[in-house]
C-alpha positions in Angstrom: 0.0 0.0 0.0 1.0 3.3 -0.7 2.1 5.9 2.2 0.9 9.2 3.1 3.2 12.1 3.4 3.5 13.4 6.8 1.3 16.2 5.7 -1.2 14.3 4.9 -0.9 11.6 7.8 -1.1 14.7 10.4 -4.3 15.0 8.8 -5.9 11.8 9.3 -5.2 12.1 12.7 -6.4 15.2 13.3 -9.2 14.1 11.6 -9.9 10.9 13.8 -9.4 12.8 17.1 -11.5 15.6 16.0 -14.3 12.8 15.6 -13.5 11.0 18.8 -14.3 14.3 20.2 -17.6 15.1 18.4 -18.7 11.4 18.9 -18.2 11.9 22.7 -19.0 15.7 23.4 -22.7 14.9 21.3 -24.4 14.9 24.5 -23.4 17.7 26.0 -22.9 20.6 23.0 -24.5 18.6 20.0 -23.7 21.4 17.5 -20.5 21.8 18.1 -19.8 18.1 18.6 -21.5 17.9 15.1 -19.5 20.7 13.4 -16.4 18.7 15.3 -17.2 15.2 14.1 -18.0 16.5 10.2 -14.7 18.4 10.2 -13.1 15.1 11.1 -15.1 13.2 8.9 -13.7 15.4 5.9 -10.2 15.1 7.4 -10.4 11.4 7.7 -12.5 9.9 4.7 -10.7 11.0 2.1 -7.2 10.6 2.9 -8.3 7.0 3.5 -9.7 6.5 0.3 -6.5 8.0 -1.6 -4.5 5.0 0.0 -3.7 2.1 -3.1 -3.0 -1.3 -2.8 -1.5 -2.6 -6.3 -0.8 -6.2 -5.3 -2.8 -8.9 -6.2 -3.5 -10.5 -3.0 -7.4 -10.9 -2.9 -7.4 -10.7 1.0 -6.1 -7.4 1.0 -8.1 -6.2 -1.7 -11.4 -6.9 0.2 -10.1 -5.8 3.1 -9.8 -2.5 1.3 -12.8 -2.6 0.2 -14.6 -3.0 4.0 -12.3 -0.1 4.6 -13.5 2.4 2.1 -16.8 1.4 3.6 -16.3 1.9 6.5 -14.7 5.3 5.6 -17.7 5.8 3.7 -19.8 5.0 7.0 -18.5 8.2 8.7 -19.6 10.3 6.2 -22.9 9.2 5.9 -22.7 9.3 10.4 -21.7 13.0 9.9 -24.9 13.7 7.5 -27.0 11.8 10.2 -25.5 13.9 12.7 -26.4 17.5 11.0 -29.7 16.0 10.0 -30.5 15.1 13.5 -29.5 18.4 15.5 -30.9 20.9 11.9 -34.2 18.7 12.3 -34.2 18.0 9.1 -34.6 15.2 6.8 -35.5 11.8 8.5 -33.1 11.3 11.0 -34.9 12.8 14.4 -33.5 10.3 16.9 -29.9 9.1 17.0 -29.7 7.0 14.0 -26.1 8.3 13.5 -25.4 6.1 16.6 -26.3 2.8 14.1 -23.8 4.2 11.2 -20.9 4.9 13.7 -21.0 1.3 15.1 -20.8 0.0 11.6 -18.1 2.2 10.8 -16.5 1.4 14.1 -16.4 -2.4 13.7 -15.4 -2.2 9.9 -12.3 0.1 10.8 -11.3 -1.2 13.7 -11.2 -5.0 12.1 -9.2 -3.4 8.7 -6.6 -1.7 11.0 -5.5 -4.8 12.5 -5.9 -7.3 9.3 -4.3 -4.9 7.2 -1.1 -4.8 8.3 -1.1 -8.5 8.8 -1.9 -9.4 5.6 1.2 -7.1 4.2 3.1 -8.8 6.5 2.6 -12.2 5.5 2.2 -11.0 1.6 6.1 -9.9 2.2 
């Protein structure tokens, strides 16, 4: 897989913390935690989806695939979010809750298999 410059990786992280905060802070300030969680979302997302894998291991290729979905999976938690405290749309309750978890579990399980895949592909 291709790296990130250090730029970009700052990013990603700044991104991720900023939506660990949002995520957290939602119950207490919920539009700023929202305004916190999208910026991160907008970090995080696409840096993730500029990664490449140019191998041909099949593992690694799905696992890529769960990760973009999972990548995707914030975005759509960060529209929930906005939809939720703008009262707008159909979100009204905290369906954003349902779209984190899945972009929880898909990340979290791509983070660790990942790199073990690349390690046994080498």
């Amino acid at each position: 897989m291709n790296e990130l410059t250090p730029g970009q990786l700052m990013a990603q992280q700044v991104g991720a913390v900023l939506m660990l905060i949002g995520a957290a802070a939602f119950m207490w300030l919920p539009l700023w935690a929202t305004v916190a969680f999208t910026v991160g979302a907008l970090l995080f997302a696409p840096l993730q989806m500029l990664q490449r894998y140019e191998g041909r291991s099949f593992t690694i290729r799905r696992l890529r695939r769960q990760q973009l979905l999972g990548a995707l999976a914030l975005l759509v938690t960060a529209c929930l979010m906005i939809m939720q405290v703008c009262q707008v749309g159909f979100a009204r309750r905290n369906e954003w809750v349902v779209a984190l978890a899945i972009a929880c579990v898909l990340e979290l399980y791509t983070a660790f298999r990942i790199p073990a895949e690349l390690k046994k592909e080498e």
